[in-house]
Backbone as a printed PyTorch tensor [residue, N CA C, xyz], in Angstrom:
tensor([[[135.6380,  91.9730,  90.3150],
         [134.7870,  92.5150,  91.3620],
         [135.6930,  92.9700,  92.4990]],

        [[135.5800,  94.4770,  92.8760],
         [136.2590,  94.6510,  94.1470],
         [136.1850,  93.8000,  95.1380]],

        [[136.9010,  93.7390,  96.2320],
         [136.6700,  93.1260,  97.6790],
         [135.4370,  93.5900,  98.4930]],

        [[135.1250,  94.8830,  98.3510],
         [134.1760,  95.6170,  98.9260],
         [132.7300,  95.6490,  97.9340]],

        [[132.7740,  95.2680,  97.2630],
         [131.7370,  94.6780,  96.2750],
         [131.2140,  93.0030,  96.7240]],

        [[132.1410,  92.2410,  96.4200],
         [132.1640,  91.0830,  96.6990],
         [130.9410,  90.3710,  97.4390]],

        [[130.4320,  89.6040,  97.0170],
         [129.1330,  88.8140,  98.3500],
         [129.8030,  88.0180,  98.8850]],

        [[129.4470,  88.0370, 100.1970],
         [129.9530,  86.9960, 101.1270],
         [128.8570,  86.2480, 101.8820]],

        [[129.1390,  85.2760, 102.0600],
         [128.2620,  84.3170, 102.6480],
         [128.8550,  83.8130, 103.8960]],

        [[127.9390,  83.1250, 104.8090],
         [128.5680,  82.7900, 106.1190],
         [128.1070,  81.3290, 106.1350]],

        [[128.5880,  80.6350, 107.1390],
         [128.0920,  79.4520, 107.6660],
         [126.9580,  79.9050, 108.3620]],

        [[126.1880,  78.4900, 108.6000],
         [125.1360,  78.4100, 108.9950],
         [124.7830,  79.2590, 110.7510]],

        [[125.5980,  79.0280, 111.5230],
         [126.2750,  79.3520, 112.8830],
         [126.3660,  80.5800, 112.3810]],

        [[127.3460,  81.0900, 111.5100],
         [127.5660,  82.3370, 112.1130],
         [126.2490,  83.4470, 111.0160]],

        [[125.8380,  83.1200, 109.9830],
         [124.8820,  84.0860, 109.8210],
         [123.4880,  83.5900, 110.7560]],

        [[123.1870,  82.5580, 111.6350],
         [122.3250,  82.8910, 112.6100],
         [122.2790,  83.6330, 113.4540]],

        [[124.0420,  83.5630, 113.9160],
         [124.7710,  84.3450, 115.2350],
         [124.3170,  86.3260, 114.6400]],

        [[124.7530,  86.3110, 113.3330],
         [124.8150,  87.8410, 113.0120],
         [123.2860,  88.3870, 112.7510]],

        [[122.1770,  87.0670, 112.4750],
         [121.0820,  87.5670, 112.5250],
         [120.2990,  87.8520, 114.0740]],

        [[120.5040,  86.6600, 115.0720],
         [120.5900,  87.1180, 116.5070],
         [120.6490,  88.0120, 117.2310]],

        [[122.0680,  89.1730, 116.6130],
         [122.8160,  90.2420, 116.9530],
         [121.7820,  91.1740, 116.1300]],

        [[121.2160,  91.1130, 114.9280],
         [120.4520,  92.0530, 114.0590],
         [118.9500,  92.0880, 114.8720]],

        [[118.5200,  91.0620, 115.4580],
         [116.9280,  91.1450, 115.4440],
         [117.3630,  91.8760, 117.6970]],

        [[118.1780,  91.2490, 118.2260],
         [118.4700,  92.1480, 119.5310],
         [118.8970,  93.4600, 119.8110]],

        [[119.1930,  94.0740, 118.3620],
         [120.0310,  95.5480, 118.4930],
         [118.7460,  95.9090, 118.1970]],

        [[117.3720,  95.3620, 117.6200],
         [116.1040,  95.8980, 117.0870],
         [115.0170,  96.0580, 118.2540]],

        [[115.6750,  94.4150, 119.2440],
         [114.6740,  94.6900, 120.2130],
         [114.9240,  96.0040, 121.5420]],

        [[116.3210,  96.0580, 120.9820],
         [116.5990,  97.1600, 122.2430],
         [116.6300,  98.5010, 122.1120]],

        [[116.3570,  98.3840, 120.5130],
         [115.7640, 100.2180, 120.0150],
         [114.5830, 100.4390, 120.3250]],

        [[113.5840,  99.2870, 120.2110],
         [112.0370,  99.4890, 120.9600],
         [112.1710,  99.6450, 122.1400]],

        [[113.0600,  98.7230, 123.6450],
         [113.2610,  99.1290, 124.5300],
         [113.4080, 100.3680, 125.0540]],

        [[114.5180, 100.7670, 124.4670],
         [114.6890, 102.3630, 124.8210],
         [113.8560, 103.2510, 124.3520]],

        [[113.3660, 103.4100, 123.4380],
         [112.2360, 104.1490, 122.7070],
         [111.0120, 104.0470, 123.7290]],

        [[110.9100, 102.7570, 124.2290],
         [109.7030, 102.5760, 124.8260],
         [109.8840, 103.5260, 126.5870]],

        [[110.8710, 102.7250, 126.7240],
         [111.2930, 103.3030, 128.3100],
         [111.0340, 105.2010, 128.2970]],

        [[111.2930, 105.9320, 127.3300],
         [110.7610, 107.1260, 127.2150],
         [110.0130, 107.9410, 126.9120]],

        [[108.4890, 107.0440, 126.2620],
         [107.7990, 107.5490, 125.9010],
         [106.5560, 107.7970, 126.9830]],

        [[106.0070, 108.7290, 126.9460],
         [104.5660, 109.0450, 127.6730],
         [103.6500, 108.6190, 127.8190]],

        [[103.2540, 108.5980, 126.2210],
         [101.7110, 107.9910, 125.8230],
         [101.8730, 106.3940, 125.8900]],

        [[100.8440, 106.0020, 126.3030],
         [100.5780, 104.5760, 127.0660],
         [100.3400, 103.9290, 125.7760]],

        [[ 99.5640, 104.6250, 124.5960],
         [ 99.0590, 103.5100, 123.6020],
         [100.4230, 103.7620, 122.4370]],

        [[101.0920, 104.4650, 122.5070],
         [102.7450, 104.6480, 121.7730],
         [103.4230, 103.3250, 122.0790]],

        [[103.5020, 103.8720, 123.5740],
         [104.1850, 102.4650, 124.1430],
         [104.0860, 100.8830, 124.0210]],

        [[102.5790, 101.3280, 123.8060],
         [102.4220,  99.8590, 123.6060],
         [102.2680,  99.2260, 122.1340]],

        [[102.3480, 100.0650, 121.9030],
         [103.0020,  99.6310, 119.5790],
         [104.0630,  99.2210, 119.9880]],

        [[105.0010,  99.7220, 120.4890],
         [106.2200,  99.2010, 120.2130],
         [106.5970,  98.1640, 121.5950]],

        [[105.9730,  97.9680, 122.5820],
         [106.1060,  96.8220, 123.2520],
         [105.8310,  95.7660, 122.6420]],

        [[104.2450,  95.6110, 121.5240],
         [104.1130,  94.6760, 120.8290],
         [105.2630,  94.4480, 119.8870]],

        [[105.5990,  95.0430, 118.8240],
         [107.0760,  94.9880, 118.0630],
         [108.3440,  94.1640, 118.7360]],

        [[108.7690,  95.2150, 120.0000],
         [109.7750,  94.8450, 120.7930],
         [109.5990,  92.9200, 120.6380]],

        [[108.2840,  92.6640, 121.1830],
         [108.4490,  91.0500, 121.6490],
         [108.1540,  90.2570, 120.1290]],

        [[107.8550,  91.0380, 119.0320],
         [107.8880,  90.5290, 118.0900],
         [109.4890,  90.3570, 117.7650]],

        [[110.0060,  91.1620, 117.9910],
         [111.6860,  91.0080, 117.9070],
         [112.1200,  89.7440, 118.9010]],

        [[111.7990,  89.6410, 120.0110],
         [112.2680,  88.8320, 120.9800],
         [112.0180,  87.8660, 120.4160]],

        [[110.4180,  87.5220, 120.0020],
         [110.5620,  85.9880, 119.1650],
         [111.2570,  85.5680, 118.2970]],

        [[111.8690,  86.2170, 117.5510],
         [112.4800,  86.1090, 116.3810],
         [113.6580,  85.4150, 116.9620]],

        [[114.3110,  86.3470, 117.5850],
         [115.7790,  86.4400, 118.3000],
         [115.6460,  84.8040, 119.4270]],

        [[114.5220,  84.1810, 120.1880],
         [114.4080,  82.9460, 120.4900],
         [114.6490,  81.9820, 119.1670]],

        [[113.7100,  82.4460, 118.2390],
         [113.8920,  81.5330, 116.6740],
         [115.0170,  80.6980, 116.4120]],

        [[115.5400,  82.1680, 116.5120],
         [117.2050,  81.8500, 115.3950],
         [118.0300,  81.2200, 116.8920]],

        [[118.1600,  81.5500, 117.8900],
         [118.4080,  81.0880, 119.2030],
         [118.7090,  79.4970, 119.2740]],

        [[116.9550,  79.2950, 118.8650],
         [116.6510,  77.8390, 118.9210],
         [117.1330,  76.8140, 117.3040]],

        [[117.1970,  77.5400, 116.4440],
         [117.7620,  77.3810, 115.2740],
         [119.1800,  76.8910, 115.2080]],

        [[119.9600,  77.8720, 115.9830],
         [121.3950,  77.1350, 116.6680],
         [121.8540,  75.9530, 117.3480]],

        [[120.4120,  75.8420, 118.1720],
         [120.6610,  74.6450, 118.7370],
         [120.0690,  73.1960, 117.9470]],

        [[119.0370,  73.5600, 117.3350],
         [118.4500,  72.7170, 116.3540],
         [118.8260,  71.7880, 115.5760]],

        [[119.6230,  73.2720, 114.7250],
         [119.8490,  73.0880, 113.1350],
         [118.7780,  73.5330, 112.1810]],

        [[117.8520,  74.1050, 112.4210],
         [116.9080,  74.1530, 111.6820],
         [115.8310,  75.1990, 111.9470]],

        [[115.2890,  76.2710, 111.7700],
         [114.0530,  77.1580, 111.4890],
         [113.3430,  76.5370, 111.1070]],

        [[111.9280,  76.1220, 112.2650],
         [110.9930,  76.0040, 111.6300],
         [109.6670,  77.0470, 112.0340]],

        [[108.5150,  76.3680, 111.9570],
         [107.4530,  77.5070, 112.4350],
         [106.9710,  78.6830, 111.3960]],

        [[106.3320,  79.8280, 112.3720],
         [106.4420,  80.7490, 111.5060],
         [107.4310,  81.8440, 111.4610]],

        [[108.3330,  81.4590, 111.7310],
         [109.4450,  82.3900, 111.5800],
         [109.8900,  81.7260, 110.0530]],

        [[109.3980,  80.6510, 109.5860],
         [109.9440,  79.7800, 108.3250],
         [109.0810,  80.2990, 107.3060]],

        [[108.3880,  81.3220, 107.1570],
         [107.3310,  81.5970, 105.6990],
         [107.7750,  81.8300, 104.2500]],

        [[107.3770,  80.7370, 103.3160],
         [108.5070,  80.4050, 102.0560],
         [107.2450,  81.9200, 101.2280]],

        [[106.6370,  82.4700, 101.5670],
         [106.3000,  83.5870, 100.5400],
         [106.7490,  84.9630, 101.1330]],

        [[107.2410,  85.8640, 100.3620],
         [107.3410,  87.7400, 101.0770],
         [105.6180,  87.9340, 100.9240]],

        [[105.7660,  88.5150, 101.8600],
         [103.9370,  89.2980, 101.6600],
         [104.6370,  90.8690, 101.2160]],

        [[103.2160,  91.0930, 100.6660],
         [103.7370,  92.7320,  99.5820],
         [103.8690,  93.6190, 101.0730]],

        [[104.2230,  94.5430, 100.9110],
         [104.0460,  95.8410, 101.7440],
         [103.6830,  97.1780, 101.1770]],

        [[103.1980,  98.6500, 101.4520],
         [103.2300,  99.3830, 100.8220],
         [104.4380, 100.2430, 100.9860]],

        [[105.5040, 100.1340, 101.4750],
         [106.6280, 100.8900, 101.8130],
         [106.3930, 102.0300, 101.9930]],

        [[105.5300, 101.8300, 103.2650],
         [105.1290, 103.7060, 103.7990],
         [106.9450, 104.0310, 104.2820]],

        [[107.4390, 103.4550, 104.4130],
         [108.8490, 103.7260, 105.1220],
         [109.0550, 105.1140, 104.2440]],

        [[108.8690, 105.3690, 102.9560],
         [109.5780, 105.8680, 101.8930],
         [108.7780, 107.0980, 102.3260]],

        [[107.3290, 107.4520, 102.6730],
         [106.6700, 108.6900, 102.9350],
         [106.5610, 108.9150, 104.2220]],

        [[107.1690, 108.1300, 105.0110],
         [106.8280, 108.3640, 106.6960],
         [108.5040, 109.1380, 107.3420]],

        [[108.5550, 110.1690, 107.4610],
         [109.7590, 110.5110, 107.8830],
         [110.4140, 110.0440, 109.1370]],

        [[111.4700, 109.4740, 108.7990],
         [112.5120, 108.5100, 110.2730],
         [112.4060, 109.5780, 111.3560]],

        [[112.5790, 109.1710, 112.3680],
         [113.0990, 110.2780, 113.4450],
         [113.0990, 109.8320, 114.8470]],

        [[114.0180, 110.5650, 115.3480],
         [114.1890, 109.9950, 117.0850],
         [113.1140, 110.2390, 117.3790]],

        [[112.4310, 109.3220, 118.1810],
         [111.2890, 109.3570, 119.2280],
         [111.6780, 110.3060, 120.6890]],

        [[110.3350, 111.1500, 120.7430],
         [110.9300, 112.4860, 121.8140],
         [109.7710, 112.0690, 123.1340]],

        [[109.5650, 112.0080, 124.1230],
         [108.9010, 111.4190, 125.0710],
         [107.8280, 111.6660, 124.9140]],

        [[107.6200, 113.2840, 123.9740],
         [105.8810, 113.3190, 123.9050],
         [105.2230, 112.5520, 122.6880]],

        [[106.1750, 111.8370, 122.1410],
         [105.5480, 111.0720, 120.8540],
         [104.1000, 109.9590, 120.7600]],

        [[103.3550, 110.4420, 119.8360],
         [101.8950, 109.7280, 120.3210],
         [102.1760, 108.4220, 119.3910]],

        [[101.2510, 107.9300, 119.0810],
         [100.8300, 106.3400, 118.3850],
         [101.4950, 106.4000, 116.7420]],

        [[100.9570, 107.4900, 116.2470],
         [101.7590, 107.7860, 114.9650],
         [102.7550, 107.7830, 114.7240]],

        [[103.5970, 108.5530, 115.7280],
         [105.1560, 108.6500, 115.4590],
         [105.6060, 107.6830, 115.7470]],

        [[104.7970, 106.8050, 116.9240],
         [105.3340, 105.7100, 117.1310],
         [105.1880, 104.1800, 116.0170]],

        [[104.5120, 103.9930, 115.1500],
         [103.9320, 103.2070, 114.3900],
         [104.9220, 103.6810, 113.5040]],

        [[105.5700, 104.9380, 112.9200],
         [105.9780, 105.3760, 111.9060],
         [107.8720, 104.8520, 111.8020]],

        [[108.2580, 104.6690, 113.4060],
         [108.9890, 104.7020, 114.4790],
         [109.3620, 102.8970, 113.9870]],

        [[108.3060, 102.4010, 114.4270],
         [108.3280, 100.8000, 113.9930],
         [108.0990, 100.4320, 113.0470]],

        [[107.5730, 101.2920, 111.8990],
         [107.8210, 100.7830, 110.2650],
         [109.3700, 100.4450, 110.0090]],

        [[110.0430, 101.9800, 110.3070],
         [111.1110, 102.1600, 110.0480],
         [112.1570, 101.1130, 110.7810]],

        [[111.6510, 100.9020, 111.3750],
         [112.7560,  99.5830, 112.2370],
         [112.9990,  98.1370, 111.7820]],

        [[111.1700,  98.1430, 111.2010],
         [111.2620,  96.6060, 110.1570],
         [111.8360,  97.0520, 109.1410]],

        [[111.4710,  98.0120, 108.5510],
         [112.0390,  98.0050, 107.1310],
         [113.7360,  97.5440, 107.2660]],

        [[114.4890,  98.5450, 108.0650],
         [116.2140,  98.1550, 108.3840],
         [116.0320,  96.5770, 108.1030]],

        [[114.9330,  95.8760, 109.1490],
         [115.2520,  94.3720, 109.3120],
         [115.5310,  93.8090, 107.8910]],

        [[114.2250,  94.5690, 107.0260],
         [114.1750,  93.6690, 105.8020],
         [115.2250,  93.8170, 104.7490]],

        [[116.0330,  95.0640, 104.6610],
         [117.2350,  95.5770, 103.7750],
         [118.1160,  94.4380, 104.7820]],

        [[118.3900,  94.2090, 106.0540],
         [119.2260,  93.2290, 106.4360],
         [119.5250,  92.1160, 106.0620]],

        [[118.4260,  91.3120, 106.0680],
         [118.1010,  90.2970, 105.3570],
         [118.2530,  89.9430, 103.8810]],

        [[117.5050,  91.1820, 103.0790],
         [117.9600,  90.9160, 101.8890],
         [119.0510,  91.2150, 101.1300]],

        [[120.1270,  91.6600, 101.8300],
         [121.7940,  91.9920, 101.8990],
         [122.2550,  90.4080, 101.8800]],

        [[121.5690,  89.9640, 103.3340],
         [122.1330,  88.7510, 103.7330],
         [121.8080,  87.3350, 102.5870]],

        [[120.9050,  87.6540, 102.0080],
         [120.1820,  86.6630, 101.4770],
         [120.8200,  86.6570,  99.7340]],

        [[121.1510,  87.8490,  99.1860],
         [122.2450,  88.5310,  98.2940],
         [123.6220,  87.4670,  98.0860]],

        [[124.2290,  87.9640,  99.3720],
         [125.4890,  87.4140,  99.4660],
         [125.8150,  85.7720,  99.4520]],

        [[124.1730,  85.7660,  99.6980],
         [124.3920,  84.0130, 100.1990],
         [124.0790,  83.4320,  98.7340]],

        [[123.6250,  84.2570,  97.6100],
         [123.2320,  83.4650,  96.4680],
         [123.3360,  82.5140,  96.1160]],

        [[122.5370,  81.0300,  95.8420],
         [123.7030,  80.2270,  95.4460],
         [123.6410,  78.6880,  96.3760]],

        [[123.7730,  79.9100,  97.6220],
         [124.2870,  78.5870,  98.5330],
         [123.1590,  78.7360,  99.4760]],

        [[123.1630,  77.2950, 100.3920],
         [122.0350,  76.7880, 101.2710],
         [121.2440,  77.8810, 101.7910]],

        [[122.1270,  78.9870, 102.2840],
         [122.0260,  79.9380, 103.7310],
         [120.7840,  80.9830, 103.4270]],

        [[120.8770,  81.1080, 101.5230],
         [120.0590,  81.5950, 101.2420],
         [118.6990,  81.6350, 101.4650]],

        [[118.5580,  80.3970, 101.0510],
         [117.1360,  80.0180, 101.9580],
         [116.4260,  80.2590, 102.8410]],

        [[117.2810,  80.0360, 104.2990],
         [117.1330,  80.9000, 105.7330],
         [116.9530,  82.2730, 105.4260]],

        [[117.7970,  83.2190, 104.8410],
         [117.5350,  84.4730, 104.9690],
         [115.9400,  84.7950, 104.2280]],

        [[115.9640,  84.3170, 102.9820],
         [114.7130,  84.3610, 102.6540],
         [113.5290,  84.3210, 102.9540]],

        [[113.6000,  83.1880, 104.1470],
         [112.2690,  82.7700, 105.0250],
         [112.1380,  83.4670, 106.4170]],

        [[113.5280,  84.6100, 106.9440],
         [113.3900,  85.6910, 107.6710],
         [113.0460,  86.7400, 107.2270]],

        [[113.2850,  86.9830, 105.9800],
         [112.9250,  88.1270, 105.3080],
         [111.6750,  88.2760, 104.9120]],

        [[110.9500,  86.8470, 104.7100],
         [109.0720,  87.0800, 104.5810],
         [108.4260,  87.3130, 105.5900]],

        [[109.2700,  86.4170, 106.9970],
         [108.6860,  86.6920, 107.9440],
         [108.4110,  88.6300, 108.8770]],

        [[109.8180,  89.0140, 108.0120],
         [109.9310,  90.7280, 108.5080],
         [109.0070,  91.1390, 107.4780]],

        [[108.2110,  90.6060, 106.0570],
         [108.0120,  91.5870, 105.4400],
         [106.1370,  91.1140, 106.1900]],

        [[106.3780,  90.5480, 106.4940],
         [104.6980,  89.9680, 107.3850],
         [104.5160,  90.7860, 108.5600]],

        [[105.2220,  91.5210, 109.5470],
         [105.5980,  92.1540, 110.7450],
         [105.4280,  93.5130, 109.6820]],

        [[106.1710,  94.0210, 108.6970],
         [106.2330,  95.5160, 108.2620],
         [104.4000,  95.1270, 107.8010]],

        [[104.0610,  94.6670, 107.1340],
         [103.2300,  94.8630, 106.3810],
         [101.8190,  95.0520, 107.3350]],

        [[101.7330,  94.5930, 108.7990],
         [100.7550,  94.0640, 109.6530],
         [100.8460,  95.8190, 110.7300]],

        [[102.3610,  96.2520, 110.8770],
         [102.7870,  97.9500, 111.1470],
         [101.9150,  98.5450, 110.1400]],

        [[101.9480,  98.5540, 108.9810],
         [101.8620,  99.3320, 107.6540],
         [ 99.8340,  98.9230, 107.7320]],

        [[ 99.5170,  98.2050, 107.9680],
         [ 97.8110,  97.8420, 107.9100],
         [ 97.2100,  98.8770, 109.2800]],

        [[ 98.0590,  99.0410, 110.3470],
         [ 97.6130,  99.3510, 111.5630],
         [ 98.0290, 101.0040, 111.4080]],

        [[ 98.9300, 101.4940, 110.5930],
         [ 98.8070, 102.7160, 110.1420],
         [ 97.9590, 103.1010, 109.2330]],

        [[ 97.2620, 102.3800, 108.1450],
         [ 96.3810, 102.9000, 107.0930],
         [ 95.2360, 102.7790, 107.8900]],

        [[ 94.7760, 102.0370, 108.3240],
         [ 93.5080, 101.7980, 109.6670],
         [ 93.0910, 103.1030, 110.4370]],

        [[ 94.2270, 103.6820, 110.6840],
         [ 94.0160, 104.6690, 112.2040],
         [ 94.5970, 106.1890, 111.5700]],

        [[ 95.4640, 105.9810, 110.3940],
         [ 96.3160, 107.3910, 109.9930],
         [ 95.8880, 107.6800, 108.8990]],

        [[ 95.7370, 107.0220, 107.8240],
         [ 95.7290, 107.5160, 106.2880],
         [ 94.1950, 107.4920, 105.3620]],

        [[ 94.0510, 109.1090, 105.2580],
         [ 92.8250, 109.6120, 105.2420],
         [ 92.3640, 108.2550, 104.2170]],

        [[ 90.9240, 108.5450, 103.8580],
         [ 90.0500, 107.3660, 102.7960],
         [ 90.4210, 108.5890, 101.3100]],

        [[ 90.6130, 107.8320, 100.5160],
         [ 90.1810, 109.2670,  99.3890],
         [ 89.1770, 108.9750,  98.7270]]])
């Protein structure tokens, strides 16, 4: 196996530390996204998101100091999703962006979370750490999937 192939796994500390760093670079793409948008009900999709990130990022926070994830940041099942990610086209948010782009905006942001996770959760095969990633990764696929309900609700015709 190449080096660049290779799975790597971390200690407990430091894949909390790198998940910390993953769920705050998420809350501060909603930040900025948010800080420029117009529409009041845009904004506020992704203010909700944003502090869905913040909790997370307390989680693993408090996890450090712990030793331990519990709560619901701890959910031992993935919930399904429909991976609108795959038909919803990515794109910078432009100030006139309404609720759609913005919802489409925050699919795409969980989804990153959940390829994060399940990278992380990959490498850890095997060993303890796995676990943790696993039970962040249901918890992101519970957040995409709850984005993904609030877009079929309001966006995606009945057939």
């Amino acid at each position: 196996m190449s080096p660049s192939k290779a799975k790597a796994c971390y200690t407990y500390e430091a894949a909390l530390e790198k998940a910390v760093k993953m769920e705050n670079e998420g809350f501060r793409n909603y930040l900025e996204a948010m800080r420029k948008l117009k529409n009041k009900q845009a904004r506020m999709i992704l203010k909700d998101a944003a502090l869905d990130e913040l909790e997370h990022k307390h989680a693993l926070e408090r996890a450090l100091v712990e030793g331990t994830i519990e709560g619901s940041h701890a959910m031992d099942r993935p919930v399904p999703t429909m991976d609108l990610d795959y038909v919803l086209q990515q794109q910078e948010l432009s100030p006139d962006a309404d609720a759609r782009q913005a919802l489409a905006f925050a699919i795409h942001l969980e989804k990153n979370a959940i390829d994060f996770y399940q990278r992380m959760m990959q490498g850890c095969e095997g060993a303890p750490m796995a676990k943790l990633f696993e039970k962040l990764l249901n918890d992101e696929s519970r957040h995409l999937q709850e984005l993904e309900d609030m877009y079929e609700r309001h966006f995606l015709a009945e057939n």
